[in-house]
matplotlib code that plots the C-alpha trace (Angstrom):
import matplotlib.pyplot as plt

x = [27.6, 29.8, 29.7, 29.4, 26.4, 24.7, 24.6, 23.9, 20.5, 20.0, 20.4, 18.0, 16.0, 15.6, 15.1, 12.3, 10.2, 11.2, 9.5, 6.6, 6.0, 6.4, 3.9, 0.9, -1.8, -1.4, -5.1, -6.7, -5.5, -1.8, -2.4, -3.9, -0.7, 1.2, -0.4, -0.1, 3.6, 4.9, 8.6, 9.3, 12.7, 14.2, 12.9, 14.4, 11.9, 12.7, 11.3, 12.9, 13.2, 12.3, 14.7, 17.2, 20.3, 19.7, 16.1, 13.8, 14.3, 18.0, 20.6, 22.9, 27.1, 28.0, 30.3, 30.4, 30.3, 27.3, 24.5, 22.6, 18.9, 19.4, 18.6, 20.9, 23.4, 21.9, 22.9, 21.7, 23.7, 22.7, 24.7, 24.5, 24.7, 23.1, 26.5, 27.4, 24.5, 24.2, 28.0, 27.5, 24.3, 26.3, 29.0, 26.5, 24.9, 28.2, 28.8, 27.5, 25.9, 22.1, 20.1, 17.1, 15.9, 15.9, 14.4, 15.7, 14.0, 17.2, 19.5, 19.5, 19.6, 18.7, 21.9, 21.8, 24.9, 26.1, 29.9, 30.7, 34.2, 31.4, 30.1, 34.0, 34.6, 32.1, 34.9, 32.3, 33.0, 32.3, 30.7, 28.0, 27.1, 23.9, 22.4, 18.4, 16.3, 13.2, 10.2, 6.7, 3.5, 3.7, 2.3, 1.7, 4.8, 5.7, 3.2, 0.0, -2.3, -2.8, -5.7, -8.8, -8.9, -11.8, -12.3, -13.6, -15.7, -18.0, -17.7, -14.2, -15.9, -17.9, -15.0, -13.1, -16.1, -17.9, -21.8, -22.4, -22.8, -19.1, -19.9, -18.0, -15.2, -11.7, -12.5, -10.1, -7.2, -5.3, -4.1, -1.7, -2.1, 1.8, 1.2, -0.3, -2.6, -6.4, -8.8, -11.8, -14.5, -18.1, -17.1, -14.2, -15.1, -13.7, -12.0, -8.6, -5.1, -3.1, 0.7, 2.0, 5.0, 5.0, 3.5, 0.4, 2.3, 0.0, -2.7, -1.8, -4.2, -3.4, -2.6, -5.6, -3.4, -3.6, -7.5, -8.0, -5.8, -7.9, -11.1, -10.6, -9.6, -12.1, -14.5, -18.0, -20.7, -22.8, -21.7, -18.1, -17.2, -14.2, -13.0, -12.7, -15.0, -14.9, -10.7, -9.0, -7.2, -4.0, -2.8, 0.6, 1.3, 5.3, 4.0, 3.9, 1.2, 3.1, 3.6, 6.8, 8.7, 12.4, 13.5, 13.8, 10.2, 9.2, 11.5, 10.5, 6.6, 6.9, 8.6, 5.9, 3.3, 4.9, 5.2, 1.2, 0.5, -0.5, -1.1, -1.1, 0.5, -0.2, 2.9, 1.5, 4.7, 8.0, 11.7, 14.7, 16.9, 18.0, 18.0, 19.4, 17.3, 14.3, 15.7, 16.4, 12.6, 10.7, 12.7, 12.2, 8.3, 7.8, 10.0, 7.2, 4.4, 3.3, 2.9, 3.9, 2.2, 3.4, 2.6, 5.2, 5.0, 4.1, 6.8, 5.9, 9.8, 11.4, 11.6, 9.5, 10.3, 11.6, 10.3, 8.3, 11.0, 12.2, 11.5, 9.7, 7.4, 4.5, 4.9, 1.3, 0.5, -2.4, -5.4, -8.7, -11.7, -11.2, -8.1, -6.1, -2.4, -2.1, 1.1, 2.0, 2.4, 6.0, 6.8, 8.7, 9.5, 8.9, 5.6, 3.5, -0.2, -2.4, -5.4, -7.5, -5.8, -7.9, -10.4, -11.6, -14.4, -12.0, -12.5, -11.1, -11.0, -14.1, -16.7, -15.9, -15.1, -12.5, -11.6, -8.4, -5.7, -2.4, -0.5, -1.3, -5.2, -4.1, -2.0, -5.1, -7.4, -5.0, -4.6, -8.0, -8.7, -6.3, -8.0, -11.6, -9.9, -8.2, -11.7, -14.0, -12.2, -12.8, -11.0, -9.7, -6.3, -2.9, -2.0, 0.8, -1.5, -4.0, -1.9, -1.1, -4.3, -4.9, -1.8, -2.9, -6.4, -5.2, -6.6, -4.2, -3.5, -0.9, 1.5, 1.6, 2.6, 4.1, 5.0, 6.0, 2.8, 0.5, 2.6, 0.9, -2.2, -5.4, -6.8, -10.0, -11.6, -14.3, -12.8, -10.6, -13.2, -15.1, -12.5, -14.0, -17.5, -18.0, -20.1, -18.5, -17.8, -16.2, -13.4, -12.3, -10.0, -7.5, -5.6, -4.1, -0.7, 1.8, 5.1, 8.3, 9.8, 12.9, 15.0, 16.9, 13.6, 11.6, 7.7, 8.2, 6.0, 2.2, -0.5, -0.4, -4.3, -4.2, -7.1, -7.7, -10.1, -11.3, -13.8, -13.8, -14.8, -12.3, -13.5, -13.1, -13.2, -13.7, -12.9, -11.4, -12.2, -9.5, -10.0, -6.8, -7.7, -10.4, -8.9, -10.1, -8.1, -10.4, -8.7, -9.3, -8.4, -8.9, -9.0, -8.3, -8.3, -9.2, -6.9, -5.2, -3.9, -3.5, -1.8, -2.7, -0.3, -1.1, 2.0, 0.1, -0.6, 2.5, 3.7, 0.3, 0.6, 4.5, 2.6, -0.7, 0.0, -2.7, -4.7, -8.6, -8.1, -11.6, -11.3, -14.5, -14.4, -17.3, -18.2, -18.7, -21.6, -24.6, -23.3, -23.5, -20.4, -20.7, -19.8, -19.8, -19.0, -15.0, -15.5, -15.1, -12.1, -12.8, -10.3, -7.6, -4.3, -1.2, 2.2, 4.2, 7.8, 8.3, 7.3, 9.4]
y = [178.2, 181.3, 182.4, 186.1, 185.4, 183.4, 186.4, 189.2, 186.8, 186.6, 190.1, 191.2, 188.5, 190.1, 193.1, 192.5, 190.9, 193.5, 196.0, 194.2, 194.2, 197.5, 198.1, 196.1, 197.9, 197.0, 196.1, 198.8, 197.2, 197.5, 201.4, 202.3, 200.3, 202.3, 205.9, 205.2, 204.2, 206.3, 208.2, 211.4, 211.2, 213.5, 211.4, 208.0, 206.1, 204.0, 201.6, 201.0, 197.5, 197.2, 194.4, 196.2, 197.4, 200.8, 202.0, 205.1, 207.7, 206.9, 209.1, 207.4, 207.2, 208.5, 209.3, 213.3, 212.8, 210.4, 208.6, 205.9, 207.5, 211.5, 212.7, 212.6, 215.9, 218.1, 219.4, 221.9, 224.5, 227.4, 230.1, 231.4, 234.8, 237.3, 238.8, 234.9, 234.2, 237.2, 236.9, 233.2, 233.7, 236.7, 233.8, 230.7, 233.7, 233.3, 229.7, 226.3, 225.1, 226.2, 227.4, 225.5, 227.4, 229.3, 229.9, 233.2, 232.3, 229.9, 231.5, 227.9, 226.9, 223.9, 223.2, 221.1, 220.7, 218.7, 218.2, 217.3, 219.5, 222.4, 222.4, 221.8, 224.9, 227.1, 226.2, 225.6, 224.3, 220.1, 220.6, 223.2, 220.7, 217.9, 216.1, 216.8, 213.3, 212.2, 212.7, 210.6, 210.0, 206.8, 204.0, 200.4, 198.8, 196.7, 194.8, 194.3, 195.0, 192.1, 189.5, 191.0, 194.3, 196.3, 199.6, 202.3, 203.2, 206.6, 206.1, 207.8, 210.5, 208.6, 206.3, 209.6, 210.6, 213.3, 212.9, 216.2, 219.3, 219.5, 222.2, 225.4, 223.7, 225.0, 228.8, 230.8, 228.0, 227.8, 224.4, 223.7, 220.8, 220.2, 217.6, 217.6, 220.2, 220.6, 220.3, 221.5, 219.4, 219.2, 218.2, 221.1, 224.9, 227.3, 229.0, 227.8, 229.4, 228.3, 228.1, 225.6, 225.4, 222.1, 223.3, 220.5, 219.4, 220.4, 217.8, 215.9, 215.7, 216.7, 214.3, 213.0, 212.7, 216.1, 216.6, 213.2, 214.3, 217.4, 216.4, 214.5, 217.5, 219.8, 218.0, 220.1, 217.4, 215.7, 212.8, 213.6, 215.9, 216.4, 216.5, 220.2, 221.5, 225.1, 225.7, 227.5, 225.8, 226.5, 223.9, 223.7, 221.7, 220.2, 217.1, 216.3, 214.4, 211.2, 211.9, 212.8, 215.6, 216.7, 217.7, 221.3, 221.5, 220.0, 222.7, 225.6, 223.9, 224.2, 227.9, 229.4, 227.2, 229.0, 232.2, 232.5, 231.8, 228.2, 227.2, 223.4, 222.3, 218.5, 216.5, 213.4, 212.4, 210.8, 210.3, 208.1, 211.2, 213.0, 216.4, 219.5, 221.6, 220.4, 220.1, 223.6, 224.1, 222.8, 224.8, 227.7, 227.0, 225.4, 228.7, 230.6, 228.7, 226.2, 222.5, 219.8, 216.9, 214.0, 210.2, 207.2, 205.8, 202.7, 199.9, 198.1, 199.6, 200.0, 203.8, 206.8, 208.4, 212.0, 214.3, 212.6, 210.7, 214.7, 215.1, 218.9, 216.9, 214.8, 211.0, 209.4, 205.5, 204.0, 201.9, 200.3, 200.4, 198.2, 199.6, 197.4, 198.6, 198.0, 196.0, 198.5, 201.5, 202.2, 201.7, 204.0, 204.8, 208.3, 207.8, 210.6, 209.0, 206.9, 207.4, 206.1, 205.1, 201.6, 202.2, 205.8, 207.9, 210.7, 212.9, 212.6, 215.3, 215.1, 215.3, 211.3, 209.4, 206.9, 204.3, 206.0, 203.9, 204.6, 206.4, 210.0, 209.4, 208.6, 212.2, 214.0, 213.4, 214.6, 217.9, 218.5, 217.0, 219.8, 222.7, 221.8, 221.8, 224.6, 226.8, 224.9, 225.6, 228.5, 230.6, 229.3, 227.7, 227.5, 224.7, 223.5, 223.7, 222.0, 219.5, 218.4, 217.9, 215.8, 213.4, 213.6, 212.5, 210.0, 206.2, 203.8, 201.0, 197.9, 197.7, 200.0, 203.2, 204.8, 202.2, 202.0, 200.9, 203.6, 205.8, 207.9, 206.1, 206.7, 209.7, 210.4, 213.6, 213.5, 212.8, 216.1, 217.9, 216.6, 217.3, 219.8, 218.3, 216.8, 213.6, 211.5, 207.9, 205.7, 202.9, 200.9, 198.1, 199.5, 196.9, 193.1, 192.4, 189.8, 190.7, 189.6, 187.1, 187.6, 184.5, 184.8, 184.2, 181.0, 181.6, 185.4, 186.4, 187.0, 189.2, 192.8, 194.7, 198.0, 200.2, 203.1, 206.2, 207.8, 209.9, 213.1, 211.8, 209.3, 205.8, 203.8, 200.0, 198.7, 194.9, 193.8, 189.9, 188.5, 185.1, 183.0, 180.3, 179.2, 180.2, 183.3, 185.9, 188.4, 191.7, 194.4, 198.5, 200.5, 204.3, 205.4, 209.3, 210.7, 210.2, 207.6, 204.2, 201.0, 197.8, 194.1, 192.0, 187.9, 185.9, 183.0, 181.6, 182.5, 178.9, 178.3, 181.2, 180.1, 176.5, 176.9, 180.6, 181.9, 182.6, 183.3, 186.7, 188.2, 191.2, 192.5, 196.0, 196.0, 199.2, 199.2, 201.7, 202.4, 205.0, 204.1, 203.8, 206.3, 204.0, 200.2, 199.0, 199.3, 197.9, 194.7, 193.1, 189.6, 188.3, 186.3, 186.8, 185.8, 185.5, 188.2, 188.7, 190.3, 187.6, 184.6]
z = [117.5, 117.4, 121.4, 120.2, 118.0, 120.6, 123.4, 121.2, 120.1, 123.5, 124.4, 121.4, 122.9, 126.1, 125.1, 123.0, 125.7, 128.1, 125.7, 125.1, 128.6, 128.8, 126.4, 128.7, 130.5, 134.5, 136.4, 137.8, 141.1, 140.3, 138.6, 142.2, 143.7, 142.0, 142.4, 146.3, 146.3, 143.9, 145.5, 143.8, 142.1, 144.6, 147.5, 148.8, 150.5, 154.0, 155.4, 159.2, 160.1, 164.0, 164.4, 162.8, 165.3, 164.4, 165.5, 165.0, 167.6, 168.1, 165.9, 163.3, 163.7, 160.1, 157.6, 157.4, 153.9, 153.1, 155.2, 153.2, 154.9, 154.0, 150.9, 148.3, 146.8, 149.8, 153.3, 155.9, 157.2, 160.4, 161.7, 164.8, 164.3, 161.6, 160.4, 159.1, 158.0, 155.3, 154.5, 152.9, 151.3, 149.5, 148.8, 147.8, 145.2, 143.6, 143.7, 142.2, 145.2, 145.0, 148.0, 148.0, 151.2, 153.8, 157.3, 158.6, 161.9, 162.7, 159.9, 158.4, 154.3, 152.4, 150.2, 146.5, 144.9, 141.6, 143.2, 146.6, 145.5, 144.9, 148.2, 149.9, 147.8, 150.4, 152.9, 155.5, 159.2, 158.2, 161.8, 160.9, 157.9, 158.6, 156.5, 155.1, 155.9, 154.0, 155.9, 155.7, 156.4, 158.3, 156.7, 157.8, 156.4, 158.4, 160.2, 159.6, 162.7, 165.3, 165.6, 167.8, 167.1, 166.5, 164.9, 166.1, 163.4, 164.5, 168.4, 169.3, 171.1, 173.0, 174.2, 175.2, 177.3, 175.1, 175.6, 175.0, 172.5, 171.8, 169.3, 170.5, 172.4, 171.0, 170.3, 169.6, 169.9, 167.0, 165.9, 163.5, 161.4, 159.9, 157.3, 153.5, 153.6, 154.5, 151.2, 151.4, 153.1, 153.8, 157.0, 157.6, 158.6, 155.5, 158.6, 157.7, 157.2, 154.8, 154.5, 151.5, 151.4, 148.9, 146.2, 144.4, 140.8, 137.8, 137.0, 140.7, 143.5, 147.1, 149.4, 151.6, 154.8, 156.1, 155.8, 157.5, 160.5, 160.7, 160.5, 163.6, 165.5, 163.9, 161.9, 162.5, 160.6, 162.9, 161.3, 161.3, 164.2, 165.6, 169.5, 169.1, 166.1, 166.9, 166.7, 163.9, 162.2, 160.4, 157.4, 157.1, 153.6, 153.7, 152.0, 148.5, 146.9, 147.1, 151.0, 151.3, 152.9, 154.6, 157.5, 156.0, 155.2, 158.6, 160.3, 158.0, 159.1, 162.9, 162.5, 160.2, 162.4, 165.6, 163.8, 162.7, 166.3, 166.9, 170.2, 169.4, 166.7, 165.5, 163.3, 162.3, 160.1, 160.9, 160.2, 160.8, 160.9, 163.6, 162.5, 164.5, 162.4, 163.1, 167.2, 166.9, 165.3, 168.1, 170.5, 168.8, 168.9, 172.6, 173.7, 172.1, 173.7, 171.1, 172.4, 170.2, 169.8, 166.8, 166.1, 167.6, 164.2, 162.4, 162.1, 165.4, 166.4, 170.2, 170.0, 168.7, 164.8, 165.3, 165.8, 168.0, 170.2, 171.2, 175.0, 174.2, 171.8, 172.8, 171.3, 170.8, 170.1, 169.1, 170.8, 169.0, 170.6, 173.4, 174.8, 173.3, 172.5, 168.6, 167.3, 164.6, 167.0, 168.2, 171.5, 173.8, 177.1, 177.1, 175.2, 176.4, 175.6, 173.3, 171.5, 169.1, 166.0, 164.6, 162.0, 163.2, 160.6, 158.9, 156.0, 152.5, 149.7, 147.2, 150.9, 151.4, 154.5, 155.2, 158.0, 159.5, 161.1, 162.5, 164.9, 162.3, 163.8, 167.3, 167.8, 166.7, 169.8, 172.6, 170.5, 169.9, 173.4, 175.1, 172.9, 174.6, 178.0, 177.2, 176.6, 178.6, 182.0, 184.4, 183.9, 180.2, 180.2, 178.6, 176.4, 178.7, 181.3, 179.5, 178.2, 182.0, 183.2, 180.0, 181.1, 185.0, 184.1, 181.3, 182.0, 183.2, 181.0, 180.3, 182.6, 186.1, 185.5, 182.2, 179.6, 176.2, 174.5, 176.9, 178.0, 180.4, 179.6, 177.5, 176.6, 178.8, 177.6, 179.8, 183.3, 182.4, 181.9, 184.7, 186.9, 189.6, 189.5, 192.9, 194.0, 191.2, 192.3, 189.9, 190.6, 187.7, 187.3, 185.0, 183.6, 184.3, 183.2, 184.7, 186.4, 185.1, 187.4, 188.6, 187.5, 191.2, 192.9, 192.5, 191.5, 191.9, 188.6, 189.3, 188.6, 188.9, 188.9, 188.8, 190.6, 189.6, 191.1, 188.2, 190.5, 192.4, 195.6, 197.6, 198.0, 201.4, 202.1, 198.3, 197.6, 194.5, 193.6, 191.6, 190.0, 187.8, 185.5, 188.2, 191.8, 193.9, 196.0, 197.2, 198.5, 200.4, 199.3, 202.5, 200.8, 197.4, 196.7, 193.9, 190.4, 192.5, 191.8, 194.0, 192.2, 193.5, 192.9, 193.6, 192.9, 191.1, 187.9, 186.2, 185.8, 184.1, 182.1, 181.2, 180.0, 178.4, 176.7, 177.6, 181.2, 182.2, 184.5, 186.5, 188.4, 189.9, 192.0, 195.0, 196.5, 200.3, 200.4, 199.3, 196.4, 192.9, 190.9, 187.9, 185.3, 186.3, 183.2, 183.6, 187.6, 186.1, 183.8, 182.5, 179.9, 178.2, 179.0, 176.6, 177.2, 175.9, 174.0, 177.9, 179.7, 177.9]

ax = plt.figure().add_subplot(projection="3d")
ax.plot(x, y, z, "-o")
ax.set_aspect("equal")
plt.show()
């Protein structure tokens, strides 16, 4: 057979089956596939690999010219002074480079270009050039959640201590929601600003993310009420229906969220990208008073997504409903708290309710937590000051101290509140995690408990009973003031731990007086222990 005829039949061949199955209706399960994942054209998805040498949090070395995670045929440019800043938008008028937009706030434009050689032709400073990254809702991409876990379902409130009317706590704060927009709810107050500055495509439907996020910080049904139902809130949109966003759009977000007068203002999206724009964006609003709060992300990674993994912005991970630390949240050392983030009730456009997980849910309860402490203090607060006694009050959990999985700890709404009210006794064992052993010392690893005073009143010659796999080692805590910690450490069972995989761990608190603890259900710690990717 002639060779030529042979691949052209095979080329028609292929392209014949190719239409055909072109031409095939999909399931109904691979349409809603597809509905959920679909990029826009402008927009190049990522999806970070944690074991990747490059993490989230952590800025890329690039080429000045091209970096495989910004979006491609654009750049950001600010000037530093007014006089600049007016002289090149007179020139970019007259060139082939298009401004796609502007925040006069930091005297910054979003540049889209055809040509690299009609942007050189602006001869701009290469230095005062960055790049504009995509921007996302996070989304469980890359692991799938642990084992064990259990959702949370309708009782998030009650695990952060609300057993009240919460009702009219947040008036008058103002919280923005940066994200992709609030649609209207049953569940939502029609007290709501709105700033969109994505606009919905004709015949789409807004994304669902942004009234989820703020229905947990202001949802006012009794069925689906938020931490703080009485706050305004103030929806930001800067994500298209297919949840995506830039870096532009999140720094032109925080300015007009800063600009309307937001005290808190809630980002539960992440990036890749270091951007100096969007640096430059949450100075410009913590300067004005705003406090930033944003989710760790969802790929499981070492380090925080930007913007939450800036110092001025408060990085949130994600717990179920036993405390547990969930293996999709992003871990970091300067993780600021965690809150619940498995399976919570949330709102979705059309009055409907969802299971909510990630780190998106977890970021909404310290905000809305800090607006309720905020109003229902005497005299009322500021949201930095707020925002401290939140993370001073926060419940210890994993290891001793901050961490990368806790940070600060766990969200406790009600010992914040309850802060001043005297006569409250209540020791808890906080959490049991093992020590690394120091490969110097033989049988240095063992089992550090950590006490914790949750109470207003000081405690004085408690016992802790500590049982491994079997053995007892009672031992005695003398005094433990209030919001104070105490951590046992028994250098045993480490070996065990090393060879089975797994250790029985009892810790049992024992007041010394007749008071009554004021909640003994966390006295008392009785569980498995497994040996960690730390403890190899």
């Amino acid at each position: 057979m002639n060779p030529r005829f042979f691949l052209a039949s095979l080329a028609l061949a292929i392209g014949l089956l190719l239409g055909w199955l072109l031409t095939q209706s999909p399931s109904e399960e691979t349409k809603l596939a597809q509905q959920k994942k679909r990029p826009r054209p402008d927009l190049i998805p990522i999806a970070p690999n944690p074991k990747s040498e490059r993490k989230l949090g952590q800025a890329s070395q690039r080429d000045s010219n091209f970096d495989p995670n910004a979006l491609p045929s654009e750049r950001l440019v600010a000037f530093t002074n007014e006089n600049d800043f007016q002289n090149f938008l007179k020139r970019l008028a007259n060139s082939k480079v298009r401004n796609l937009g502007q925040i006069n706030g930091l005297r910054a434009v979003r540049l889209g270009f055809d040509q690299l050689s009609d942007l050189d032709a602006l001869e701009l400073d290469p230095d005062d050039l960055e790049f504009n990254y995509p921007v996302l809702i996070p989304e469980l991409r890359e692991l799938e959640p642990q084992e064990g876990l259990v959702g949370f379902g309708g009782s998030a409130l009650t695990f952060l201590g609300i057993t009240t009317d919460n009702s009219d706590w947040g008036r008058g704060v103002k919280i923005a929601v940066i994200d992709s927009g609030i649609e209207p709810h049953l569940a939502l107050s029609d007290r709501i600003e709105h700033i969109n500055l994505v606009e919905i495509g004709e015949g789409e439907s807004p994304n669902s993310h942004g009234t989820s996020v703020a229905s947990l910080i202001a949802g006012t049904h009794p069925n689906l009420r938020g931490v703080a139902p009485a706050s305004d809130l103030i929806s930001v949109r800067v994500v298209d229906e297919s949840g995506f966003s830039s870096s532009f759009l999140l720094a032109q977000g925080i300015i007009a969220a800063s600009d309307a007068g937001a005290n808190l203002i809630n980002i539960s999206l992440g990036s890749e990208g270091d951007s100096p724009i969007v640096r430059q964006a949450v100075q410009y609003a913590t300067e004005r008073g705003s406090v930033i709060f944003a989710s760790s992300g969802n790929e499981g990674a070492e380090n925080s997504a930007f913007p939450a993994a800036y110092p001025e912005v408060h990085s949130v991970g994600a717990i179920d409903a036993l405390g547990q630390y969930v293996n999709f949240s992003n871990r970091d050392g300067e993780l600021s708290l965690a809150g619940p983030g498995y399976e919570v009730r949330a709102a979705v456009p059309g009055d409907n309710v969802t299971a909510f997980t990630g780190t998106s849910a977890a970021v909404a309860y310290p905000v809305g937590a800090v607006a309720a402490i905020m109003t229902q203090s005497e005299p009322p607060l500021t949201a930095q000051a707020a925002t401290q006694i939140l993370i001073d009050h926060a419940n210890e959990a994993g290891r001793p101290g901050a961490d990368s999985e806790f940070g600060n700890g766990i969200i406790n709404l009600g010992r914040a509140l309850q802060r001043d009210t005297a006569g409250i006794v209540d020791l808890a064992v906080a959490s049991q995690t093992y020590l690394n052993p120091d490969p110097a010392a033989q049988n240095s690893g063992g089992l550090q408990v950590s006490i914790e005073n949750r109470g207003t009143e000081p405690v004085f010659q408690s016992t802790v009973d500590i049982s491994i796999a079997g053995d007892f080692f009672p031992f005695n805590i003398q005094s433990l003031q209030p919001n104070e910690r105490r951590v046992v450490t028994i250098p045993a069972g480490f070996g065990l731990l090393q060879r089975e995989g797994q250790l029985r761990v009892q810790s049992q608190i024992n007041l010394n007086d007749d008071r009554r603890d004021f909640l003994p259900s966390n006295d008392r710690r009785d569980e498995l222990i497994f040996l960690s990717r730390d403890e190899n």
